[in-house]
N, C-alpha and C positions, 0 to 999 in steps of 0.2 A: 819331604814326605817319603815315610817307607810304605813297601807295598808288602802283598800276600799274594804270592801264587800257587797257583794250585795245579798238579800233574798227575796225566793219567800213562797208559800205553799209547795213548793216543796223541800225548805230544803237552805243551800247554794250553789245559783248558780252560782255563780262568783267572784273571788277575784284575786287582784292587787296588786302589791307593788309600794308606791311613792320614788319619790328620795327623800335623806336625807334633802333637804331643807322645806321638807312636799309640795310640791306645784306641779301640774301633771292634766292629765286629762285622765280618764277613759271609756271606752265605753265599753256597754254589751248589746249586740243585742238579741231581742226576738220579738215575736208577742204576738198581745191581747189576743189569744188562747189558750196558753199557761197558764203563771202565773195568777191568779185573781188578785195580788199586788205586790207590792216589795219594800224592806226596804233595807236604805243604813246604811250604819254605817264607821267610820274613827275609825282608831286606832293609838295611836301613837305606838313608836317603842319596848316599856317595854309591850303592848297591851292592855292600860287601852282606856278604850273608850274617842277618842274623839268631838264625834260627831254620833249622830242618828236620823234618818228620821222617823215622822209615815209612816203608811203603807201608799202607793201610790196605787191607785185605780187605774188597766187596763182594759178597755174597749172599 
């Protein structure tokens, strides 16, 4: 299973496991107030990265 994590200033705030097929869909609720941004990242299942977001700007 690969995962999806999700990061804020805050450190990692949320993380997921996909099914074996790699295909799924995530939800990590927050307010603007909270995080200044948040970066996603996919990993497959050995945990090499595959896939990473720049930061996403909340406001």
């Amino acid at each position: 299973m690969g995962t999806v994590g999700f990061h804020t200033d805050q450190g990692k705030v949320h993380r997921a496991s996909l099914p074996g097929d790699g295909a799924g869909v995530v939800q990590w609720d927050t307010t603007a107030e909270d995080p200044g941004f948040v970066r996603i990242e996919v990993r497959h299942p050995n945990g090499h990265v595959a896939a990473l977001t720049n930061p996403i700007i909340l406001t």
